[in-house]
Each structure stands twice: as structure tokens, then as C-alpha cells.
C-alpha positions in Angstrom: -3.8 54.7 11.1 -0.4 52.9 12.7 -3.1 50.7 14.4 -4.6 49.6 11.3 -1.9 48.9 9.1 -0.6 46.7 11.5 -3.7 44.3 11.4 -3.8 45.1 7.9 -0.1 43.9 7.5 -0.7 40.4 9.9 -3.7 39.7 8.1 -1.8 39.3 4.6 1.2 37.5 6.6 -1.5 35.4 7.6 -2.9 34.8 4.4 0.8 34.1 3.2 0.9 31.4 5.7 -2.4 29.8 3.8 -1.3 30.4 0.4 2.5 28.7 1.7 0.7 25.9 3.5 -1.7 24.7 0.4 1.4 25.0 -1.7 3.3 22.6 0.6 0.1 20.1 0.9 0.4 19.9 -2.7 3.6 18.4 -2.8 3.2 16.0 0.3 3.1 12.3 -0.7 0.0 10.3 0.9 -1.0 7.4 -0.2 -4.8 7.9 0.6 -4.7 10.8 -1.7 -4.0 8.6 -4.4 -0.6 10.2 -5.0 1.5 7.3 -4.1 2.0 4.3 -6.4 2.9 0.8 -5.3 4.4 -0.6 -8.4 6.8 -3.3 -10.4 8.2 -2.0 -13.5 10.0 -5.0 -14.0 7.5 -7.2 -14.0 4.8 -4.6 -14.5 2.1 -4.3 -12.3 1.3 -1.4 -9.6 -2.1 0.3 -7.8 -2.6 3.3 -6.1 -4.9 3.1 -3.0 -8.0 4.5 -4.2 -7.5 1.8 -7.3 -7.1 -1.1 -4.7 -10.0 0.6 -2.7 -12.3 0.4 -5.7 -10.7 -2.9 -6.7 -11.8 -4.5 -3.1 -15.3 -3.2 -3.3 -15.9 -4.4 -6.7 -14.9 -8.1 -5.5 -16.9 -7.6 -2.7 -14.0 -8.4 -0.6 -14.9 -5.1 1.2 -18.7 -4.3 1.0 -17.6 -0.6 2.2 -17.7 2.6 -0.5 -14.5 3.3 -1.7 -14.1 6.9 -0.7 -14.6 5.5 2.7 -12.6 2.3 2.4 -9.7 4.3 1.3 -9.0 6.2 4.5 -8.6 3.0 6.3 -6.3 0.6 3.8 -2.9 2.6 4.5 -2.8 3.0 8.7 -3.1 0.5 11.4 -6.7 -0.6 11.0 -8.0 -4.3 10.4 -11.3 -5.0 9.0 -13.4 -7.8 11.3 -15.3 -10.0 8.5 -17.2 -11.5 11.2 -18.9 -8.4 11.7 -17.8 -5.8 8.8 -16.3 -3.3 10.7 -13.2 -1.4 10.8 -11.3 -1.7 13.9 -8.0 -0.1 15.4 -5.1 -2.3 14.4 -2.4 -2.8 17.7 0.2 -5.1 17.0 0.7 -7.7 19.7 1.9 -10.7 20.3 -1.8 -12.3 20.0 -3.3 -12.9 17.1 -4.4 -10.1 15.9 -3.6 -10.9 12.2 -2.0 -8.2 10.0 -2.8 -4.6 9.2 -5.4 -3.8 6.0 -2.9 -3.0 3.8 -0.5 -6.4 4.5 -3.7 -8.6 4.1 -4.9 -6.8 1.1 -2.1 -5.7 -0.7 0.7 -7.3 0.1 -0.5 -11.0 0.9 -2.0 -11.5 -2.4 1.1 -10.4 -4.0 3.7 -12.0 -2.5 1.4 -15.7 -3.1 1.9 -14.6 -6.7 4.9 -14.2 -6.3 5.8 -17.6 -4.5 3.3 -19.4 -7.1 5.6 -18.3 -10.1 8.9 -18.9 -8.1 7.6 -22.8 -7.4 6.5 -22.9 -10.9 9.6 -21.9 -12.2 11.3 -24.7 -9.8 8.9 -27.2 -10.7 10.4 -26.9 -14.5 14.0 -26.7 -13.6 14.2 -23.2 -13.7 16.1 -21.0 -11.4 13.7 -17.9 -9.8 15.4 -15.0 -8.3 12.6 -14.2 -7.1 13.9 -16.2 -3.3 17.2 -16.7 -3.6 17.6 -16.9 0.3 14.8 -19.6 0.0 15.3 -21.3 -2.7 17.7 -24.5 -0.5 14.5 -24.8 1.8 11.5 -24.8 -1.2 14.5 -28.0 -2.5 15.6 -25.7 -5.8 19.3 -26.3 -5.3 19.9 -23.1 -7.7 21.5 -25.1 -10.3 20.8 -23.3 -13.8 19.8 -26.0 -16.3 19.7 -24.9 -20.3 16.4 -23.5 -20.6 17.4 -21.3 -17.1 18.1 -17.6 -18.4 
């Protein structure tokens, strides 16, 4: 009877453990889960890797299923358009170009980004947007009256 309670009392500590460790997974942040937002609230935009996933395949950027896709977009991969696959990222000093996730999520954005800053120049507006830039793009940070 000793004998059996014991294995009786490790098999609940065991499923303790379980119980514990689903718990903790649900509070882990991961990105591919979905549970992680990339966002502006100032300027009001933000994704969520499955949404730049689906967002990828629909522009047939990516011709890969976003379930699939997703696992790959946050980690060291790059995808190979010459030949559609997904490939283990290294960074090097070749070039290997960037990671999925600079290329597809972070590229685009910061060319948004520089687009509106050199617009705002280009009217005599001051961005903040670059302020260590903005002597080398030839805004000289002078606020004229429409400037906020």
C-alpha cells in the first residue's frame, strides 16, 4: 500500500507540473502565436504576425499558406525569391540581405516613414520623424509658420 501511494502521489505532482506548465505557456509572449503586436499609436497603425503572414500571401508577395508562413517571419530565416524557399538566415558580412521580418516588416515601414518626413521637408515643414538626419536630407530644422 506505501508502494502505491507513492506512485499515486508522483503521478499527481506530475500532473501538477502539466497543469503549472500550460498555465505558464499561456502567459508567454510569442510573436508567432499572434500574441505580440507591432504597433504606432501615435500615428496609428500596428500587425500582429499571423496578420502580416496573411497580408503577404494575399499580395502574393509570399505564395506560401499563412499558417506556414508565420513560423518563419519572426527568426532568422530569409525567403530565396529565385526559387521560393525558406532558407536559414546567418548574418555575415556577405550579402546575405536581411532577415524575413526586416524585409517584410520593417523595410516597408520605415520607406513610409522617410516618404512623409521628405514630404514634410519638401513643404517647409519640420519632421521629427529624423531629427539626427534631417542636416544631411538638406532640412536645416528651421520651423516656418505652417510648422506645428
Amino acid at each position: 500500500n506505501d508502494t502505491m501511494e507513492a506512485v499515486d502521489g508522483d503521478a499527481n505532482a506530475n500532473n501538477d507540473n502539466d497543469i503549472d506548465e500550460k498555465k505558464a505557456s499561456l502567459w508567454n509572449f510569442d510573436p508567432i502565436k499572434g500574441n505580440v503586436c507591432f504597433c504606432s499609436g501615435l500615428h496609428g497603425w500596428g500587425f500582429t504576425i499571423p496578420t502580416l503572414a496573411r497580408s503577404l500571401f494575399k499580395s502574393k508577395t509570399i505564395p506560401m499558406k499563412p499558417p506556414l508562413l508565420r513560423q518563419y517571419l519572426f527568426g532568422d530565416f530569409k525567403y530565396n525569391t529565385e526559387n521560393g524557399k525558406v532558407l536559414k538566415w546567418k548574418q555575415s558580412g556577405s550579402s546575405s540581405g536581411e532577415p524575413m521580418f526586416a524585409e517584410y516588416a520593417l523595410a516597408p515601414l520605415w520607406e513610409i516613414y522617410e516618404g512623409v518626413s521628405q514630404a514634410a521637408a519638401s513643404v517647409g515643414l519640420k519632421s521629427e520623424l529624423f531629427a539626427n538626419n534631417s542636416a544631411q536630407n538638406g532640412n536645416t530644422g528651421k520651423k516656418t509658420e505652417n510648422a506645428k
